[in-house]
C-alpha positions as CSV (number, residue, x, y, z in Angstrom):
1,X,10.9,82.1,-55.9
2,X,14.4,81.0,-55.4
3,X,15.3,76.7,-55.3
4,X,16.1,75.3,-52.2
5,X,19.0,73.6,-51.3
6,X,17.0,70.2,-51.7
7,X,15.9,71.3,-55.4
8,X,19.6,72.3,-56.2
9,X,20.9,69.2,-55.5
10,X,18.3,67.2,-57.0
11,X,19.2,68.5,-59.8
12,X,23.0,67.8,-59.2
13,X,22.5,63.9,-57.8
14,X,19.7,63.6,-61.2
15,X,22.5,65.4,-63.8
16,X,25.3,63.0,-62.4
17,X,22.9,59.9,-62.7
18,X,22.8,60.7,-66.5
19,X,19.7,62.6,-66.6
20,X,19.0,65.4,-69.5
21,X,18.7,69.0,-68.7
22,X,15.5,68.8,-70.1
23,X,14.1,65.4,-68.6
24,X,15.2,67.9,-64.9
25,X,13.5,70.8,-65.8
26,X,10.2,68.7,-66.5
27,X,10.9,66.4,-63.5
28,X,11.1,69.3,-61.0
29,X,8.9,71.6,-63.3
30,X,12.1,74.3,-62.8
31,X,13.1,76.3,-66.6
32,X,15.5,74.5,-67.9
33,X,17.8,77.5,-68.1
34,X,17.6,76.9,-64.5
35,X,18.7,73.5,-64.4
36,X,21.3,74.7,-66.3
37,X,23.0,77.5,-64.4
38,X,23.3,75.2,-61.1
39,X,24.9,72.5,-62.7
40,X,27.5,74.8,-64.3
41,X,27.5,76.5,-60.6
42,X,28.1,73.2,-59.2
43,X,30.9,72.3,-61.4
44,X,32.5,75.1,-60.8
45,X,32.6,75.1,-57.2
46,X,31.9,71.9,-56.3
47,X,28.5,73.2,-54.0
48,X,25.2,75.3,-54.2
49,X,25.7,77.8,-52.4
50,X,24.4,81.5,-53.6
51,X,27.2,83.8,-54.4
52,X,27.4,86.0,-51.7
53,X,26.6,89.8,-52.9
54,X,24.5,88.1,-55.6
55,X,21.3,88.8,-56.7
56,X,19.1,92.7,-57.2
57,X,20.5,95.7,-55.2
58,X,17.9,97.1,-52.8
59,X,16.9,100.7,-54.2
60,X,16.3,101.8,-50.7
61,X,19.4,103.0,-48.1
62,X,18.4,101.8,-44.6
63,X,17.6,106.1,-43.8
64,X,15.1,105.4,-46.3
65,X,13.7,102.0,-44.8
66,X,13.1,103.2,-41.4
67,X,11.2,106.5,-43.2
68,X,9.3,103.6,-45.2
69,X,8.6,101.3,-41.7
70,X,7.9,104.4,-39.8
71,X,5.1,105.2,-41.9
72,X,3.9,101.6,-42.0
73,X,3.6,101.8,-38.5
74,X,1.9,105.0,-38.2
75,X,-0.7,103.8,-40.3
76,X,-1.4,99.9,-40.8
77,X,-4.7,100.6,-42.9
78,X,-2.6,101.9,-45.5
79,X,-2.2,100.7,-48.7
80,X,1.4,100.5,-50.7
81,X,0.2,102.9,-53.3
82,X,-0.4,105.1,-50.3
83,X,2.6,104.5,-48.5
84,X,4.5,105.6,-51.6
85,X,2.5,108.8,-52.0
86,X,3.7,109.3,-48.1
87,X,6.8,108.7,-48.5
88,X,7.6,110.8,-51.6
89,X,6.8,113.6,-49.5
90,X,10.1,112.8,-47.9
91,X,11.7,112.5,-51.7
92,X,11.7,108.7,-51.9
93,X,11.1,107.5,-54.9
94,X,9.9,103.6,-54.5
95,X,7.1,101.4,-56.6
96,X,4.4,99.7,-54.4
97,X,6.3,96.5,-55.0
98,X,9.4,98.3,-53.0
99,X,7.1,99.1,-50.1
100,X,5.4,95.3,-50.3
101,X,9.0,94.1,-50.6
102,X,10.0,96.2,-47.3
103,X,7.1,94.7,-45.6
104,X,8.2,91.4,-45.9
105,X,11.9,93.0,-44.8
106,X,10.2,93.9,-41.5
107,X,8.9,90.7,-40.8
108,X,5.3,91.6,-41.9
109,X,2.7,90.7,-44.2
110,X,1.1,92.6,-46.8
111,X,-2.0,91.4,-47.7
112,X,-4.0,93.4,-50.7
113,X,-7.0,95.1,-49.7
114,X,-10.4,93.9,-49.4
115,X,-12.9,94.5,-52.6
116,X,-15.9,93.8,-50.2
117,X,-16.6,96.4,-47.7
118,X,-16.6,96.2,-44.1
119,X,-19.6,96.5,-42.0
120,X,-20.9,100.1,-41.6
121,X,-21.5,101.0,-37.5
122,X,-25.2,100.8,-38.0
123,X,-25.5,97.5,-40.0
124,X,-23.1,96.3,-37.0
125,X,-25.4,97.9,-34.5
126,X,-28.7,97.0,-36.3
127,X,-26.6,92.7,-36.1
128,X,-26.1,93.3,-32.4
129,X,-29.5,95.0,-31.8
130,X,-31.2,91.4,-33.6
131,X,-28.9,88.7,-31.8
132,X,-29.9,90.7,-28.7
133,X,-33.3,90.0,-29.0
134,X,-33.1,86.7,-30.3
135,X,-30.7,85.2,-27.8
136,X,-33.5,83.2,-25.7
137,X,-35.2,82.1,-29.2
138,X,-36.0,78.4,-29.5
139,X,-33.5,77.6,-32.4
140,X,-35.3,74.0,-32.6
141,X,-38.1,74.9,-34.8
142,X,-35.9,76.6,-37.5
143,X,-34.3,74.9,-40.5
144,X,-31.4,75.9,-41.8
145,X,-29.5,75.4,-45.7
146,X,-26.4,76.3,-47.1
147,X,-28.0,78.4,-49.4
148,X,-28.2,75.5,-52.4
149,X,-30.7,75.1,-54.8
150,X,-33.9,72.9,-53.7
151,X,-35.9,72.0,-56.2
152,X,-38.5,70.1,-57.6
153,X,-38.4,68.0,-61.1
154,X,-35.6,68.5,-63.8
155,X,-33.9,71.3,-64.9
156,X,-32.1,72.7,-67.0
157,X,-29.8,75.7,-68.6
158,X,-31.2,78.3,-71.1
159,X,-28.7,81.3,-71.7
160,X,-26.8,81.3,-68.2
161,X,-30.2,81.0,-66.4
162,X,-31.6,77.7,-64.1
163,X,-34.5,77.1,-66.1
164,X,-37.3,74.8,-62.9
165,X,-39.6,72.2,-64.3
166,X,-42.7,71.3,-62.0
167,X,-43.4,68.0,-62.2
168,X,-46.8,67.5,-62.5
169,X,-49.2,64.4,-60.8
């Protein structure tokens, strides 16, 4: 992630108060070849300001981005190793970090899929069906955990496994 203005000039203020490169780096916990760089940056032009032009090339022409968002849009539910399957059909060649990258460049967020699968329709018809029928139940009577361990006496672990003692009168 690039420094902030505030970091690059800590750096600065803490290198002109006498500070090491490597006292920095650990200070701001930044690689000290970091460190480095901006102070040379800073002596030579006297600020912090990125180079303009600076920094990776995008792969992608902007023809190619608004194939990329276009099929974003189409489809929300996909994910980038889909996307990129989509889009090659149209002879761009991009990785899925490209497509998460081009995300971000459309002011969106990529978020990795869920492992855990979503409700089927009759699990979420079989949940409605029960809060349905229990909507006029007296919730008084019912006790409720947080799904911890109650138990009775000591314990203790044997190979992974919560091992109950009963404590006997």
């Amino acid at each position: 992630m690039p420094l902030s203005e505030k970091q690059k000039y800590e750096i600065v203020i803490l290198s002109e108060h006498g500070q090491t490169n490597k006292y920095i780096s650990k200070k701001l916990n930044i690689n000290r070849h970091t460190v480095e760089r901006w102070i040379n940056r800073y002596k030579a032009n006297n600020n912090v300001k990125r180079i303009i032009g600076s920094g990776r090339k995008k792969k992608t022409s902007i023809h190619e981005d608004n194939i990329i968002f276009d099929t974003i849009k189409t489809n929300r539910l996909l994910t980038a190793k889909h996307i990129c399957e989509k889009v090659k059909n149209n002879n761009i060649s991009v990785c899925t970090k490209t497509i998460i990258n081009r995300f971000h460049d459309f002011g969106m967020v990529y978020d990795y899929p869920k492992k855990k699968p979503l409700l089927t329709e009759e699990q979420m018809k079989n949940r409605l069906k029960w809060a349905v029928n229990h909507i006029d139940f007296d919730w008084n009577n019912v006790g409720f955990n947080d799904e911890s361990c109650i138990q009775i006496g000591l314990s203790e672990k044997k190979d992974g496994y919560l091992m109950r003692t009963i404590m006997k009168k």
